[in-house]
N, C-alpha and C positions, 0 to 999 in steps of 0.2 A: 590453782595454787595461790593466787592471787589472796583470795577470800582467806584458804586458811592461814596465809602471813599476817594478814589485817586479823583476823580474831585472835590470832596467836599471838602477838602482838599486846592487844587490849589486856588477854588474861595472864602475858607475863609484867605488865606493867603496873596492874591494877593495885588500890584502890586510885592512882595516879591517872589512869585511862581510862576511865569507867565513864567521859563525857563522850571517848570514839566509840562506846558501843554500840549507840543507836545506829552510826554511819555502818559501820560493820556489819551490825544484822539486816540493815536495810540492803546493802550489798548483794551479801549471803544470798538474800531472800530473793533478790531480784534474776542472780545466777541460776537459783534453782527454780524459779519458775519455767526461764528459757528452756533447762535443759529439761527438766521431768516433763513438759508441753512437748517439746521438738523430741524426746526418745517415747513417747509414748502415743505418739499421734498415728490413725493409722494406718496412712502412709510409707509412717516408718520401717522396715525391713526386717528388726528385732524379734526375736521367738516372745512369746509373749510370755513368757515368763521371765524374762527380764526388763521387758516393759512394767510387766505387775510389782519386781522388785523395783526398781527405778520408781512407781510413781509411791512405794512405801515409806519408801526415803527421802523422797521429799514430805510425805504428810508428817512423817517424824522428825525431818528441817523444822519446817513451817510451825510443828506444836512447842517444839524447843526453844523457836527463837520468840513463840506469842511468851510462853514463860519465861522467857530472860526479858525481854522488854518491859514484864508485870514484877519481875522478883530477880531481879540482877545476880547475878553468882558465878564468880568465875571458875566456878571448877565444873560448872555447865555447860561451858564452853568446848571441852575436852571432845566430846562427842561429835560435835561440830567438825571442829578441827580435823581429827580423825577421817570421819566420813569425807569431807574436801578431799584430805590427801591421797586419800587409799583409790574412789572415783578419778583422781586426776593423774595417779600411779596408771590406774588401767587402762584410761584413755590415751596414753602415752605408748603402754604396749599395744596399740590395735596396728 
């Protein structure tokens, strides 16, 4: 939830925020490394089909935030955002 108050943030404040984006997707990026590694590793317990989804969602984090870092746009953000929330909705129901 953390990450997506910080991007959510950035894209209601913008063009005012747009120097906290780099922090924000660096953030992001960092979160989703940990988690799509540590739910996908395999060790992990996970049916693998949601390992396979988890590590999609990170490659579509990851291509999202290389194009916001190249082409700034806050309505790019929304996706972001979204995915954060709805992942940390269901981590919350486990």
């Amino acid at each position: 939830m953390k990450s997506a108050t910080r991007l959510q943030a950035v894209k209601d404040g913008w063009p005012g925020t747009q120097s906290d984006l780099r922090g924000a997707l660096t953030y992001n990026r960092r979160l989703w490394t940990i988690f799509a590694t540590s739910a996908t590793a395999d060790e992990n317990p996970l049916p693998d089909t949601i390992k396979q989804n988890i590590a999609n969602l990170g490659l579509f984090i990851f291509k999202q935030t290389m194009t916001l870092e190249s082409e700034p746009a806050p309505e790019m953000l929304t996706s972001l955002i979204s995915i954060n929330r709805e992942v940390a909705a269901g981590l919350r129901a486990e």
